[in-house]
C-alpha positions in Angstrom: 0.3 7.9 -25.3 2.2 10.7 -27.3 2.0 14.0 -26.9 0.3 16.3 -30.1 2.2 19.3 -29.6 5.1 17.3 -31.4 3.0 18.2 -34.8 3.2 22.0 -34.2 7.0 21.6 -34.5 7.4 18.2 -36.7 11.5 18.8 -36.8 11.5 18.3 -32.9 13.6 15.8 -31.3 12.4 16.5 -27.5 11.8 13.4 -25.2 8.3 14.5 -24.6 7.2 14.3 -28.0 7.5 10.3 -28.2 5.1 7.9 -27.4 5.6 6.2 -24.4 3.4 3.7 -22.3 1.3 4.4 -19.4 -1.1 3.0 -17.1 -4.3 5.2 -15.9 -6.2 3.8 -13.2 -9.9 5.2 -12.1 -11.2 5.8 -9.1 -14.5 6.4 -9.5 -15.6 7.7 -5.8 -13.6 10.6 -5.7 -13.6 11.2 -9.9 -10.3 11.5 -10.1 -7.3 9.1 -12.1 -3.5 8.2 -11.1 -1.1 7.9 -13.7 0.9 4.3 -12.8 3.9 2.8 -14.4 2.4 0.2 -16.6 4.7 -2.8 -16.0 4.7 -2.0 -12.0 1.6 -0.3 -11.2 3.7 2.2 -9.2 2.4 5.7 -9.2 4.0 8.5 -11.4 5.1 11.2 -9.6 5.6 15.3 -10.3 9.5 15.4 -9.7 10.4 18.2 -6.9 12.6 19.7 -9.2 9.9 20.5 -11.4 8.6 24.0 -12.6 5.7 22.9 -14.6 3.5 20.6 -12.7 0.3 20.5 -15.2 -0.4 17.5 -17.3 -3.4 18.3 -19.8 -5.0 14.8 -21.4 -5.9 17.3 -24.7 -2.5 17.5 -25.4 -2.1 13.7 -25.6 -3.1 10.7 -28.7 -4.2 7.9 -26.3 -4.8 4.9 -27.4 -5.8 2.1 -25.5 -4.2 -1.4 -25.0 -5.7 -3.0 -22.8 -8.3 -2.0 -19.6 -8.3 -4.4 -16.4 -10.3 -3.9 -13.5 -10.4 -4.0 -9.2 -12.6 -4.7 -6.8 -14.4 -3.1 -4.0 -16.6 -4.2 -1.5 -19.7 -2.3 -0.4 -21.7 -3.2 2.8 -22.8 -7.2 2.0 -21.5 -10.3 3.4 -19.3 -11.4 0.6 -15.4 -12.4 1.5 -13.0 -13.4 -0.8 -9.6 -14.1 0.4 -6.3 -13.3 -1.4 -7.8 -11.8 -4.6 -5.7 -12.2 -7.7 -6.7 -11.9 -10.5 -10.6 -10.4 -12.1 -12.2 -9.7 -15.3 -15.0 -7.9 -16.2 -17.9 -9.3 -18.7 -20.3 -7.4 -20.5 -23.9 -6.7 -19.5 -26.5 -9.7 -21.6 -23.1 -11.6 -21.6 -23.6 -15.5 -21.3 -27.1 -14.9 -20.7 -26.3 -13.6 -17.2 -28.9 -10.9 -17.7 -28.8 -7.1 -17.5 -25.8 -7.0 -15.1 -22.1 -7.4 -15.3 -20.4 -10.7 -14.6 -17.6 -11.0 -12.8 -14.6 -14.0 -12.9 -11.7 -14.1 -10.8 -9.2 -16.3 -9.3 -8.6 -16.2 -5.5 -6.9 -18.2 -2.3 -4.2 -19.5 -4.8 -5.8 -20.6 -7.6 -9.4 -21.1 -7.0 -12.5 -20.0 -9.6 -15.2 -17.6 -8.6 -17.9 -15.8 -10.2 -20.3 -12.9 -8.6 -23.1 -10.9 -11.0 -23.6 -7.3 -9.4 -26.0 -7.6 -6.4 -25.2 -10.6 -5.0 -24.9 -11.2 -1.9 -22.4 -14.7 -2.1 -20.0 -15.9 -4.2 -20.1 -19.1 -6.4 -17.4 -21.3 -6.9 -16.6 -22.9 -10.1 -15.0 -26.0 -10.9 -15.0 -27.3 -7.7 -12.5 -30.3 -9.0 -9.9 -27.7 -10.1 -7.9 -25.1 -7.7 -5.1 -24.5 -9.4 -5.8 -21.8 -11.9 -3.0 -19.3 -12.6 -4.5 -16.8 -15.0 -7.6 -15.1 -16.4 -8.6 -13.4 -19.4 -11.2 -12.2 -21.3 -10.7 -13.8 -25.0 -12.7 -13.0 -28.0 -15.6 -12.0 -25.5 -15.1 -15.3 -23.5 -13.8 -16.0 -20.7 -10.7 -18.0 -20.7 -8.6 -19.7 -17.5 -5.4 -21.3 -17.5 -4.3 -23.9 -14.5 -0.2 -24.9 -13.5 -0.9 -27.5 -16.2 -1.0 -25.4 -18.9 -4.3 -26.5 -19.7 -6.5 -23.6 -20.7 -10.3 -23.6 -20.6 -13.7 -21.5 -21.6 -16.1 -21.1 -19.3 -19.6 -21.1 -20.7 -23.2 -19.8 -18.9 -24.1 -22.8 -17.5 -20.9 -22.3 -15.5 -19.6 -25.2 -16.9 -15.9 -25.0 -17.3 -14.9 -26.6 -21.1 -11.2 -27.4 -21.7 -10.0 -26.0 -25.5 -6.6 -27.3 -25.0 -4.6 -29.8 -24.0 -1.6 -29.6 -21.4 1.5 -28.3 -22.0 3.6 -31.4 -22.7 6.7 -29.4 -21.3 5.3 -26.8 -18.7 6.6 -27.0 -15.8 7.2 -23.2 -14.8 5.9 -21.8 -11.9 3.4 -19.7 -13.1 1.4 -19.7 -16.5 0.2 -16.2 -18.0 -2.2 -15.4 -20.4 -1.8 -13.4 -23.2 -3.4 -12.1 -26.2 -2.1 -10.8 -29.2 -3.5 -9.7 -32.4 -6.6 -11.9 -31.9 -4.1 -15.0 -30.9 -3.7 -16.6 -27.6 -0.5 -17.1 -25.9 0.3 -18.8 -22.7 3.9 -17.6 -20.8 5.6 -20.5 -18.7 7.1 -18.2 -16.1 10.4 -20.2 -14.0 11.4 -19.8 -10.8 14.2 -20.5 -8.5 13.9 -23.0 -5.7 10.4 -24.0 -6.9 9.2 -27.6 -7.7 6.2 -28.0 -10.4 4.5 -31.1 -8.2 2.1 -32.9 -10.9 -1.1 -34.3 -9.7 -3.7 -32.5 -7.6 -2.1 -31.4 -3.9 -4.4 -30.5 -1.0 -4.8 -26.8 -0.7 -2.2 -26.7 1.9 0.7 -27.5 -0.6 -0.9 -25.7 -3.7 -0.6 -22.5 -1.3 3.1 -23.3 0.4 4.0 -24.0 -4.2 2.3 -20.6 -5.0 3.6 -18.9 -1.9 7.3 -20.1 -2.6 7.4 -18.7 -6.6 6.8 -15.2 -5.8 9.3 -14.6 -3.1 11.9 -16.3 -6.2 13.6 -14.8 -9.1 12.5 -16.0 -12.6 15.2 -18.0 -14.2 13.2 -18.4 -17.8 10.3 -18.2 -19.7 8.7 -20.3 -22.6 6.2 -18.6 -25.2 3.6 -21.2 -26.5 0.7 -20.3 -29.2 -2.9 -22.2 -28.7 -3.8 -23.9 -32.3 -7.6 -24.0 -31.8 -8.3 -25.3 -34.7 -6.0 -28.5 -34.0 -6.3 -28.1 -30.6 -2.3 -27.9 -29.7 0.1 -26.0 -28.6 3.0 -24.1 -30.8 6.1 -23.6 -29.3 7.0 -19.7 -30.1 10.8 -18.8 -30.3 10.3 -15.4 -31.8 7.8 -12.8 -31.3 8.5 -10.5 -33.8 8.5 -7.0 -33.1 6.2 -7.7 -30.5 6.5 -7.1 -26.4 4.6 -8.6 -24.5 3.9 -7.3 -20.8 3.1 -9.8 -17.7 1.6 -7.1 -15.5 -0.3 -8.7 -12.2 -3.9 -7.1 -12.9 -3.2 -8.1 -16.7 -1.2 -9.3 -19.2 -1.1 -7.4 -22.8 0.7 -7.1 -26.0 2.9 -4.0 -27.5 4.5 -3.4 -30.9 7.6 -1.2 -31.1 6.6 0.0 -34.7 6.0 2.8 -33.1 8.9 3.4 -30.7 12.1 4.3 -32.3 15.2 2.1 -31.9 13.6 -0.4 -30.0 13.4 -3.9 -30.4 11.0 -6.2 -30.0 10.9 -10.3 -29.2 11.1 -9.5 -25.1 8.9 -10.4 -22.2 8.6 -7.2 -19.7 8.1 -8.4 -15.8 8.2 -7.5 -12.3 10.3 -8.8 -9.6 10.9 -8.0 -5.9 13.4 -5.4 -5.3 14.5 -7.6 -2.2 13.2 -10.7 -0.6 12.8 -8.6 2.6 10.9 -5.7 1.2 7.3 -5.9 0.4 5.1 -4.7 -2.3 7.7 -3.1 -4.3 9.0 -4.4 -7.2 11.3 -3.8 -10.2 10.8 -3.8 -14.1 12.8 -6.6 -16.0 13.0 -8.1 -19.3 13.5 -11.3 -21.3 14.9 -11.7 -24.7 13.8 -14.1 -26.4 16.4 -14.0 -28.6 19.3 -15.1 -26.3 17.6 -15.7 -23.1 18.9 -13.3 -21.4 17.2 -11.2 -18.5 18.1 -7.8 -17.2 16.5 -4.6 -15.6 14.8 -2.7 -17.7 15.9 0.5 -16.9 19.7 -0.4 -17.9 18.6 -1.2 -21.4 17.3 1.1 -24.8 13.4 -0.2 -24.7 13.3 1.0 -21.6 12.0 4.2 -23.7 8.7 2.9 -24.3 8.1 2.8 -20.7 9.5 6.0 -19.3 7.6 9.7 -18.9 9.0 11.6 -21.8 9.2 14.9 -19.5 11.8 15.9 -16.6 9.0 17.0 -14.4 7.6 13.1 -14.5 9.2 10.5 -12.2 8.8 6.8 -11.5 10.9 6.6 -9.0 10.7 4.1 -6.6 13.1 5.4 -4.0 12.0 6.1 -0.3 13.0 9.2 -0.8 11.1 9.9 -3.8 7.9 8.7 -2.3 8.3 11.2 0.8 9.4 14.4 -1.6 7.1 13.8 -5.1 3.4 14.1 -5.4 1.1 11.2 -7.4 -0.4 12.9 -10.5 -4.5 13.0 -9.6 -6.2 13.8 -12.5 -10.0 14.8 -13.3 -11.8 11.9 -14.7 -12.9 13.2 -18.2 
């Protein structure tokens, strides 16, 4: 997102003329949109401080990265439990008919789909409940499980692995990633959590998946999927690339257009404290040296801050008592 008015005075230098990432998300019952940090998913505030509370979309380039979706249930007899992860199909996708299909991953790790209008949910792969991540993939539908081993699911429902394991993966959590038309898996490690190989009961899948998000990452490894050869390429650089492990979606960012900012880093979110719930804290991995840090201590932070004083993201107590969330009309 960056603003236009930075071409009516091309010698400007002003914070609020320089692109800068941001997350909208819809809602379409009341027609309006919240502006949310986009690593996060914590709402953007107007800061109290603030003279000018007025953000007008026609004064903005937008261009979009990536678009993930919720879910909400109406009056029917569907429940899922401990929903993690959806994507959205087109309509005439896979033959499904004139409706849109729905994947997801729920109760720590298993498959489901649901077309609009049904009234139950159908469980894929019943042999597999261990998936970690979801994506939609050249107008697939792609899965990854702990292993590392990623799959296409076709209209039959039918699950087909397009990769083997990873030989070395044993992080906590596997990500899915794509960028510039190649797909990437992210081996996310924890603290204090052992990868257990072989297929657990549910009880122990859910005390391993449980454990890894009240941990700290430690690492992460970058592999590339050779489809063609069906293997996996160990990546050690990516370039000027970012690439953003966000929990309703993963995407890809080049700093080509963010000045003095590197790329070759991993932007992810960690608890601000194992006591507090639901709030979390942007970090980042280099690649380069391995190191991690809080992204707010460091340059790149830049592409993910609101280039105006009257913007906050604070994520303060105080800031959520004294700020208002930007609600926008829904264009």
């Amino acid at each position: 997102m960056e603003s236009l008015m930075a071409e009516e005075d091309s010698g400007s230098s002003s914070p609020s003329n320089k692109p800068w990432l941001v997350k909208f998300e819809e809602d379409p019952s009341s027609g309006t949109m919240r502006l949310l940090d986009p690593v996060t998913r914590s709402p953007l505030r107007y800061s109290p401080n603030a003279t000018l509370k007025q953000l007008n979309l026609m004064e903005y380039r937008i261009v979009e990265l990536h678009k993930s979706y919720g879910l909400k249930f109406g009056e029917n007899n569907v429940t899922i439990n401990s929903l993690h992860k959806l994507v959205l199909l087109p309509r005439n996708h896979l033959s499904f008919g004139n409706v849109y299909a729905v994947f997801m991953i729920y109760n720590e790790g298993k498959l489901g789909f649901m077309r609009f209008g049904d009234e139950e949910l159908t469980y894929v792969d019943v042999e597999n409940s261990y998936y970690d991540d979801i994506i939609v993939y050249k107008g697939e539908c792609y899965v990854v499980d702990k292993w590392g081993t990623v799959s296409c699911i076709n209209s039959a429902l039918e699950v087909i692995q397009v990769s083997p394991p990873l030989s070395c993966g044993f992080g906590g959590k596997k990500h899915l990633v794509e960028s510039y038309g190649e797909l990437y898996v992210v081996d996310q490690y924890y603290e204090r959590v052992s990868v257990r190989h072989g297929r657990e009961d549910d009880n122990i899948f859910g005390e391993y998946h449980n454990s890894r998000y009240d941990s700290d990452a430690i690492d992460f490894k970058v592999y590339k999927l050779d489809q063609e050869w069906s293997k996996w390429d160990n990546v050690k650089n990516l370039g000027d690339h970012v690439f953003v492990l966000s929990k309703d979606g993963s995407f890809c960012v080049s700093t080509k257009e963010f000045d003095g900012v590197k790329g070759n880093c991993i932007f992810f979110i960690e608890r601000v404290s194992p006591t507090v719930r639901a709030m979390y804290h942007s970090r980042v991995f280099d690649l380069e040296d391995g190191s991690m840090r809080d992204l707010a201590s460091l340059p790149i932070s830049r592409m993910v801050e609101p280039p105006s004083t009257w913007l906050s993201n604070d994520l303060s107590p105080s800031a959520s008592e004294s700020e208002c969330e930007i609600l926008l009309p829904v264009q």
